[in-house]
C-alpha positions in Angstrom: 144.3 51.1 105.1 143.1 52.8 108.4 144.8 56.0 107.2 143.2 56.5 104.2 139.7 56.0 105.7 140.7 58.0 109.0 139.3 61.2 107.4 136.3 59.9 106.5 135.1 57.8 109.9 135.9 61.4 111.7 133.9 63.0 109.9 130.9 60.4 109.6 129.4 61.3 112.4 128.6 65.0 111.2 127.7 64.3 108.0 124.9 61.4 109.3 123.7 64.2 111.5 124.0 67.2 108.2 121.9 65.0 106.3 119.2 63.4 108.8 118.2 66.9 110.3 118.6 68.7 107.2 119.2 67.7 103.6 116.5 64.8 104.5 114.2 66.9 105.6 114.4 69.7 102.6 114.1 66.2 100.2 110.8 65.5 101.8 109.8 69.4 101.9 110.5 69.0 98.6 108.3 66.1 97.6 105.6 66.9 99.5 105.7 70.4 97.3 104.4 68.3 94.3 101.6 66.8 95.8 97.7 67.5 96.3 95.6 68.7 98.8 91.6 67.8 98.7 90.7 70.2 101.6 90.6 67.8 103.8 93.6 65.1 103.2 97.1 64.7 100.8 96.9 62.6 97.9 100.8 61.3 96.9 101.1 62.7 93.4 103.4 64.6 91.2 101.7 67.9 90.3 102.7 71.5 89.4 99.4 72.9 90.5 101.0 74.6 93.6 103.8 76.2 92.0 101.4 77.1 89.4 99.0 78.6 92.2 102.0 80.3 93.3 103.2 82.8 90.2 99.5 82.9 89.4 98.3 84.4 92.4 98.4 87.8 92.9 97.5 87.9 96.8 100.9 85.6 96.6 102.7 87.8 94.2 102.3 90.5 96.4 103.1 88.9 99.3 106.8 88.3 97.6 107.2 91.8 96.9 106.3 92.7 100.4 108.3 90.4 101.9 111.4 91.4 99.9 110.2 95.3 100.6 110.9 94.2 104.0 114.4 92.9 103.4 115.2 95.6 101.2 114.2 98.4 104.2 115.8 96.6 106.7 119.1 95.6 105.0 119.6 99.4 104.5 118.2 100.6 108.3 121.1 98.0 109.6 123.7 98.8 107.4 123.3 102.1 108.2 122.5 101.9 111.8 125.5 99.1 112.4 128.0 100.5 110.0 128.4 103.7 112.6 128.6 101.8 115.3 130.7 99.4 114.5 133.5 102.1 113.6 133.2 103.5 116.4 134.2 101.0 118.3 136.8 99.8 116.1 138.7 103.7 116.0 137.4 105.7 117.9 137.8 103.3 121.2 141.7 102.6 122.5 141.5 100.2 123.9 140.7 96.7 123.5 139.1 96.5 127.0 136.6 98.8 126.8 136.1 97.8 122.6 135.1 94.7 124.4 133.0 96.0 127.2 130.7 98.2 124.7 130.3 95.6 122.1 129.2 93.6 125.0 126.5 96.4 126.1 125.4 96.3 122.2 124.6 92.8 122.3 122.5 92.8 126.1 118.9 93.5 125.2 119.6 90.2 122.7 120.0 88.2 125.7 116.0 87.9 125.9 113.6 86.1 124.0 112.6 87.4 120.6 108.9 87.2 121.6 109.8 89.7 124.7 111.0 92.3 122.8 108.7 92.7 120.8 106.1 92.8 122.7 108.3 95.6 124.8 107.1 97.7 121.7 103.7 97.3 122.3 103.5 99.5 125.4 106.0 102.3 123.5 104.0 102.4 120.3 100.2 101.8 120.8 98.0 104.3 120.5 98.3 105.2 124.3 101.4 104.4 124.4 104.5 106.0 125.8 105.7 107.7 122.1 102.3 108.9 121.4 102.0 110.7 124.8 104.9 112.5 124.6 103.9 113.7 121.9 101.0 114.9 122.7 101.7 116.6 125.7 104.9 118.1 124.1 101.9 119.5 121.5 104.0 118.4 118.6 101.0 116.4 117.6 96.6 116.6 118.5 95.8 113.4 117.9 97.7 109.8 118.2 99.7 108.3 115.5 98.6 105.6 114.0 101.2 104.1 112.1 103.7 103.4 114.9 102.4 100.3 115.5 100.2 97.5 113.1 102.1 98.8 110.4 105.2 97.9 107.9 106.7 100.6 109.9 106.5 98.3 113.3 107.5 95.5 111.4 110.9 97.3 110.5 111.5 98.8 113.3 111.0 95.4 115.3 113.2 93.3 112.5 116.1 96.2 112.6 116.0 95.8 116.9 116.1 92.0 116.5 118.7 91.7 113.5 121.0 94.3 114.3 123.6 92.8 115.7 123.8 90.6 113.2 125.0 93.4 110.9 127.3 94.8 113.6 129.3 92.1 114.6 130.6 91.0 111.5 131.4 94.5 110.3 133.4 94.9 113.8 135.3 92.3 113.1 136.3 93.3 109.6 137.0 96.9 111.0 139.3 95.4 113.4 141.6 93.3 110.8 142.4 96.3 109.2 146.0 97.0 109.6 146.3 100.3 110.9 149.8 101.1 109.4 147.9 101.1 106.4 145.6 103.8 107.5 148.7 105.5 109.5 150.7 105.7 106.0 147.9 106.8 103.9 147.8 110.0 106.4 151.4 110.5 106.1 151.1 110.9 102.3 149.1 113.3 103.0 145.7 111.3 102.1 142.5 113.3 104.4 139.8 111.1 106.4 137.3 111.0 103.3 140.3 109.5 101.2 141.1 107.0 103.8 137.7 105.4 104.5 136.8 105.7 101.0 140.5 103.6 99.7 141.2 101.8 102.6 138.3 101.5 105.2 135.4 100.9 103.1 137.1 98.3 100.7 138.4 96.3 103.8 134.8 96.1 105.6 133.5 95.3 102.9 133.3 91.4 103.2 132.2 92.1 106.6 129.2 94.2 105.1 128.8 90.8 103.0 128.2 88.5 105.5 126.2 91.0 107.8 123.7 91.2 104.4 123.8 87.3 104.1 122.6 87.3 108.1 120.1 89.3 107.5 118.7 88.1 104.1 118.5 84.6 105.8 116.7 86.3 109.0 114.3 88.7 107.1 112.8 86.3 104.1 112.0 83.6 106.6 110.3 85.7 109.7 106.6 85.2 110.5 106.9 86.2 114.2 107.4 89.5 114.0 105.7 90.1 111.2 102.6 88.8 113.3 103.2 90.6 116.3 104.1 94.0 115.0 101.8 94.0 111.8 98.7 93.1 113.9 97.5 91.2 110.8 98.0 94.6 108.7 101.3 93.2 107.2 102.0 90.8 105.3 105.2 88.0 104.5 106.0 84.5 102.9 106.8 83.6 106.6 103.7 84.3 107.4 101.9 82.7 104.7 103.7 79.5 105.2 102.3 79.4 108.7 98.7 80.5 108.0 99.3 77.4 104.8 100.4 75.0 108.2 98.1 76.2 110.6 94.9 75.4 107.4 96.9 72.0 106.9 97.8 73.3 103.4 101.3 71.3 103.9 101.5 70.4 100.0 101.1 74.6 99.3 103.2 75.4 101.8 106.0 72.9 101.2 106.1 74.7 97.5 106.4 78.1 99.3 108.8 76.8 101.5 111.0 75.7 98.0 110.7 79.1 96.2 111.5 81.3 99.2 114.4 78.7 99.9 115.3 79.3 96.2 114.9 83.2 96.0 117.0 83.4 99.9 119.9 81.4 98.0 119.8 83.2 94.8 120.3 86.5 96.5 123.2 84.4 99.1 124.9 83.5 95.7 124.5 87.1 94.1 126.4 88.6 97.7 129.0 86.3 96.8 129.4 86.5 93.8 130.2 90.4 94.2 132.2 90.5 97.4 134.8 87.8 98.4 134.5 86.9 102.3 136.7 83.7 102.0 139.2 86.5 104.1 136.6 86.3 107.0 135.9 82.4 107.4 
């Protein structure tokens, strides 16, 4: 009898935790969705009205689109960024010592707070800042630029330095499953380096590519702080609406935000999957 339930009381103690601090809390986020908000109290009551205020605003709507702008901009500035980077270490470095040591140096200016880095920006970018000087006394430029900071701009360039690794360390790992007799045999049929990476390289990395996308899609739809900090109220995401929602005591309105971004983030999760196969990597 105690071995067939042996399983089960193991793993009891997990599962009470999985669904006290988290399915629990998405069923009330959930219910609290359908009720209504007075402007000044919630009233317990099934209602559509804030998913209806939802897809009929437009301020809303366009927050959506410019939330997944964001995602789309920074998926592609990490990929692109991390992809390099990752390879580098993986074939261009011997040995497994240093491979180490460098990935290690990649991962050091995450080893602060979120908040301090951005804010590390700040002196960089402003309009006295360090970048704008430079180029001004280089005379590349006559007056300040203004878009380097309180922008969409700063908000991609401060999600890209905060989510990078993310992208990185999965696609380093991938990179280094690859067997490289593979790679060896390829050249010895005479194969060149565009044939290799494009047969062999690229196909293999690819679920590591999946699951760097699946980090940052989860990242980037959910981020308010950055958006706040580096779009100095010029920029705009669901994140951030959410909070403004909280911060107004809007809970009912921003419980239903909370279900349609949670419902967009796993629809694109589920598309990932359902075009690259990462089972390899777990």
């Amino acid at each position: 009898m105690w071995k067939s339930f042996k399983p089960y009381a193991l793993i009891a103690p997990q599962s009470l935790v999985f669904a006290l601090f988290l399915i629990f809390p998405l069923v009330m986020i959930g219910v609290v969705s359908f009720w209504q908000f007075n402007g000044y109290a919630m009233a317990p009551d099934f209602s559509l009205d804030n998913y209806l205020g939802i897809f009929t605003s437009l301020v809303t709507v366009k927050t959506y689109l410019n939330t997944f702008k964001f995602l789309a901009l920074v998926w592609v500035v990490t990929l692109l960024v991390g992809y390099p980077v990752a390879y580098f270490l993986a074939f261009h470095v011997p040995r497994l010592q240093w491979q180490i040591l460098l990935f290690l140096l990649c991962t050091i200016p995450f080893w602060t707070s979120n908040i301090i880095r951005m804010i590390s920006w700040l002196p960089l970018l402003g309009r006295e800042g360090l970048v704008n000087q430079v180029l001004m006394n280089s005379g590349l430029i006559h007056q300040p630029l203004e878009f380097l900071l309180y922008s969409d701009f700063a908000v991609v360039l401060g999600m890209v330095h905060l989510y990078i690794i993310f992208m990185i360390a999965p696609i380093f790992n991938s990179l280094m499953r690859i067997d490289r007799t593979l790679i060896t045999a390829a050249a010895d049929l005479g194969a060149g380096g565009a044939a290799i990476f494009r047969e062999i390289v690229l196909p293999l990395s690819a679920p590591g590519m999946a699951i760097g996308s699946i980090f940052i899609v989860t990242l980037v739809m959910g981020e308010f702080v950055t958006v706040r900090l580096m779009g100095g109220g010029q920029a705009a995401s669901v994140g951030k609406l959410i909070q403004t929602q909280i911060g107004s005591l809007q809970y009912p309105l921003a419980a239903a935000n909370a279900v349609v971004l949670l419902g967009v983030t796993l629809l694109i999760v589920v598309s990932i999957l359902r075009v690259l196969d990462i089972r390899k990597e777990l």
